[in-house]
Structure formats: C-alpha cells, structure tokens
N, C-alpha and C positions, 0 to 999 in steps of 0.2 A: 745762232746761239744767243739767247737773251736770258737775262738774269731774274728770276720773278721776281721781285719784291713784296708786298703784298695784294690779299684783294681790299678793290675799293667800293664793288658796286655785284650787285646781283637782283637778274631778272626772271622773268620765265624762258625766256631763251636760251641765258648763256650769265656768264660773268664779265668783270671785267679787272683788268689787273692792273699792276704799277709794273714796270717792265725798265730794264734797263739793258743798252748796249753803248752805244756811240754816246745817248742821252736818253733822257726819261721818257717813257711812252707810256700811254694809255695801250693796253691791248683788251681788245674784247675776243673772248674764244668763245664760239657756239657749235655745239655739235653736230657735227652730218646726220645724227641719227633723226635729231629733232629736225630739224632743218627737212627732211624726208617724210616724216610723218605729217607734218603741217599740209593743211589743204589750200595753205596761202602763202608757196614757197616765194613768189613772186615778192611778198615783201621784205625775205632776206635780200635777194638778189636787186633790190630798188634800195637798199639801204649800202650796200657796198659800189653800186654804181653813182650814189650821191657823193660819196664820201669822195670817189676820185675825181668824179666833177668838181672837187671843192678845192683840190689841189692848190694852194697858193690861197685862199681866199682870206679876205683882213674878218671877213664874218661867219664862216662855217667852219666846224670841225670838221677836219682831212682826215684820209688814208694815206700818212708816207709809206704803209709796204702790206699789203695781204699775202697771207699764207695759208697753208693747208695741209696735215697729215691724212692720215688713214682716217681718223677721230673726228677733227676739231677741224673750221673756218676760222683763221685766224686773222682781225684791223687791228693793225700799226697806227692809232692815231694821234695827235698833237696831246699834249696832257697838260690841264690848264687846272693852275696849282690854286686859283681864290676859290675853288667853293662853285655852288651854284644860286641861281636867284634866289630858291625856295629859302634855301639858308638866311639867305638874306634879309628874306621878309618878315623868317621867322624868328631874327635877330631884333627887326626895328619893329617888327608890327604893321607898323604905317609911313609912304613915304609923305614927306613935303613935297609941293606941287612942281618945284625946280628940278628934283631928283626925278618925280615920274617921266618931266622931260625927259631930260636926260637919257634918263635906260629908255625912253618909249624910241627915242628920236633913231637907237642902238639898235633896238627890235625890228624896227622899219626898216633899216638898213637892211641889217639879216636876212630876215621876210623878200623883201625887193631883190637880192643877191640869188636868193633859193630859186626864185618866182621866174630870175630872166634865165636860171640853166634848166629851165620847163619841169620844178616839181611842186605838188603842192606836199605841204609839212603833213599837215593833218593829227599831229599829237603837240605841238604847243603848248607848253604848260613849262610854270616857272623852274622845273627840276631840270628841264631842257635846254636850260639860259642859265651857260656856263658865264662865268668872273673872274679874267684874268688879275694877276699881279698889279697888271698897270690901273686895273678898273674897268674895262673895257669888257665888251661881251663877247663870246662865240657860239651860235646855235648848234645844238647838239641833238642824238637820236633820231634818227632817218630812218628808222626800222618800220615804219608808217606810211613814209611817202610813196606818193604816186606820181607817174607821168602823167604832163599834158599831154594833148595833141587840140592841134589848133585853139589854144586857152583855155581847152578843157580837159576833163577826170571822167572817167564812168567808171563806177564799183556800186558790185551790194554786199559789199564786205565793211562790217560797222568795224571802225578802228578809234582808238581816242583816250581820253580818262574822263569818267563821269560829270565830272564840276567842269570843264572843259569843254565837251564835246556840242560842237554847234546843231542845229535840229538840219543843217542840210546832210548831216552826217546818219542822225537818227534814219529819218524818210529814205536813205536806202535800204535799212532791215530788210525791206520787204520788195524791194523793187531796186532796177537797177538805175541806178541815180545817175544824173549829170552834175556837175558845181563845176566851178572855177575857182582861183586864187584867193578869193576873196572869203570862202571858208575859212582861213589861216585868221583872217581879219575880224571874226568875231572875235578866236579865242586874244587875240588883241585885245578886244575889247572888255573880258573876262578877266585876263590879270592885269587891267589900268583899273578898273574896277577894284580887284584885289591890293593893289597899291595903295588903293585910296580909304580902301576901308578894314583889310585887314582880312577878309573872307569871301570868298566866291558869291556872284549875285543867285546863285541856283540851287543853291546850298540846302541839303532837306535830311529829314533824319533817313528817309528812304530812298534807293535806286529810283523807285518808279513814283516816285512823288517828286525829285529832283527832274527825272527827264521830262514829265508832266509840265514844269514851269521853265526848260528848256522851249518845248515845243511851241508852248503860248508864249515865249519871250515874257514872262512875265518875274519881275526883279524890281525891286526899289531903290532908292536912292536914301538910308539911312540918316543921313545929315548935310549937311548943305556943303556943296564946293565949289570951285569956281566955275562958273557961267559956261565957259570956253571947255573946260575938260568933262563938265556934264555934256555935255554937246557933243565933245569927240564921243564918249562913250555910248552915247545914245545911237549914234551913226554907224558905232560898228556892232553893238549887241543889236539886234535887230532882224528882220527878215531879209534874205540876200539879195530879192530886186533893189531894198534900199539901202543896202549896206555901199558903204564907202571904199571906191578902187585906191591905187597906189597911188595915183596923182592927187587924185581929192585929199587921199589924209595929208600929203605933202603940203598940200595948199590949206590946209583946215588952218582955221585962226589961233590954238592954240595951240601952233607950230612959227607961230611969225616972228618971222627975224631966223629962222634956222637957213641955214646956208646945205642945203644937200648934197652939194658937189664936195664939200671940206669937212 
C-alpha cells in the first residue's frame, strides 16, 4: 500500500510518480496494455532487468521492489530529489571547463558501471542524468537498453532522441546492425559538446537535415576551447572504428591527474 503523492514525469509509455511508504520513491507505472501492443516488448522487459542489476549501485537508478496488477507494471525506484542535468544546463547555459570535468568524470563512471553488467544505454541524453542532493549523478531510463553478447548489440530497431542519437544507431533503420559500448560514447561526446556550448553540435531546424549532419559527422566547433577537451570531443563524436573505448577516455589527457578507483 503506497501513498501517491504526486506525478513528476510523463512519457509515451507510462508515468511516473512521487510514491510514499517506508520512504520516498519514484514509481514508474506502465500499462500491460501498452506494454502488449508494442512490437518492441523486449525493451520494457531490458529496462526492469537493468534496474535490478543495478541494485546497490553508487551510479544507476535501482528497482527496490516491482509490482504488478491486472493493469499496470509497477518500479519502485530510488527518487533523487536535485533535479536532472537538462535542468541544469538550462540553469547555467554553459559549463566552465572544471565542472565539465567533473560531471564528465560522473558520466564515465555511470557509462563504465552500465557497460561491465553487459548493457549498452542507447538513450543518453542530459534528461537521463539524474542530480543528487549531495551533487553527485545517477544514470537514469533504461527503457532503451540493450544486451551484449560477447561486447556486442544487434538491433534494427532505431531507438534514441534526435540531437542525440549516434549514426551507428541511424544505419540500423534499414538493416540489422552490430555496434558495441562505444555507441553510448558518442552521445558522450554530444553533451560535452553541449556543456561547452550551450546546444547540440547537430542541431537543425529539421529531423532530416539534423540526421543528415549526424551521418556525415559533420558539426563545428563555434569558439575556441581548451586544446585537450576539443580533442576528447573530437574522439568521441566521430565515426565508431575511431571512436574512443573506456580505457582510452580514462587515459585521454584531459582527464589527467583523475584518480578512477576514488
């Protein structure tokens, strides 16, 4: 028996609510109907199997309890009261170069946490990068993800959001794609990008004039910034043989001096 409190959030799936019993929860409720009718059930069911992999985790939003009536699939999850990045952004505009650290250093962690319990995210984007009380991040919506299997994905099921979405994601429209982890790593490189400038590098007044300069990787560099974070961001917007794995960003120069064990 939980208390509603109110709604905080709604999607095309479901809602989500402010929930109280013991303590505060996020609950997300989606309906069995919809859930049925979708020809891509598989990623309700990859979005409530992350959630309990994430059980305990210091970087993913958890499932402490799923339910179920006749109706409704019901996650019990952690409820993280700052806000989310977008907020954030849309607070300062633009961050300074220590703060991109900072959250980038967060997102890595996240990313790397998701990446070793074998999924890849595939929706990234700063609405998804939750802001605890302390400052601190928790990756959020797993409604997206997918299983590896041996460090890889196959889907030609396009998933993502437009400013976002990396062209290894596009090139399945039509075909059944391979990628790996390093998908996750463009849109990486998408909101360091946004950090630094205030708006997505793909940004168009149309869907297909946006994916258009997706595909070509084709984005500028607006005004000058440091040496070292033009550099990471070069390395992860990019095409995926030359995109950057998890040890390389680790190791990237404008990470040095980061301690990744603490």
């Amino acid at each position: 028996d939980f208390e509603i409190l109110k709604n905080i959030a709604k999607g095309g799936y479901g809602e989500v609510f402010l929930a109280k019993k013991d303590k505060i929860y996020a609950m997300k409720r989606v309906p069995k109907d919809i859930i049925l009718k979708q020809p891509h059930t598989a990623l309700f069911m990859a979005e409530k199997e992350v959630l309990i992999d994430s059980i305990g985790s210091e970087w993913l939003v958890s499932a402490d309890l799923t339910l179920q009536d006749d109706q409704f699939l019901y996650y019990l999850m952690d409820f993280i009261p700052g806000g989310d990045f977008m907020g954030l952004l849309s607070k300062e505009d633009v961050l300074e170069e220590d703060w991109v650290r900072f959250y980038v250093v967060e997102i890595v962690a996240a990313l790397d946490e998701l990446h070793s319990l074998g999924w890849i995210h595939r929706d990234l984007k700063p609405d998804n990068i939750l802001i605890g009380l302390d400052g601190h991040i928790k990756l959020a919506d797993f409604g997206s993800c997918i299983k590896m299997v041996d460090g890889k994905a196959r889907s030609s099921i396009t998933v993502g959001t437009p400013d976002y979405v990396s062209p290894d994601i596009l090139i399945s429209k039509s075909e059944l794609n391979e990628y790996g982890e390093n998908l996750d790593f463009w849109t990486l490189g998408v909101i360091i990008y946004e950090m630094v400038y205030g708006t997505t590098p793909f940004y168009s007044s149309t869907l297909v004039e946006t994916y258009k300069k997706i595909n070509e990787v084709n984005y500028i560099f607006p005004f000058k910034i440091g040496e070292d974070l033009k550099d990471l961001i070069e390395k992860l917007i990019c095409k995926k043989e030359n995109r950057l794995g998890i040890n390389e960003i680790k190791n990237h120069i404008f990470f040095k001096g980061i301690d990744w064990n603490n």
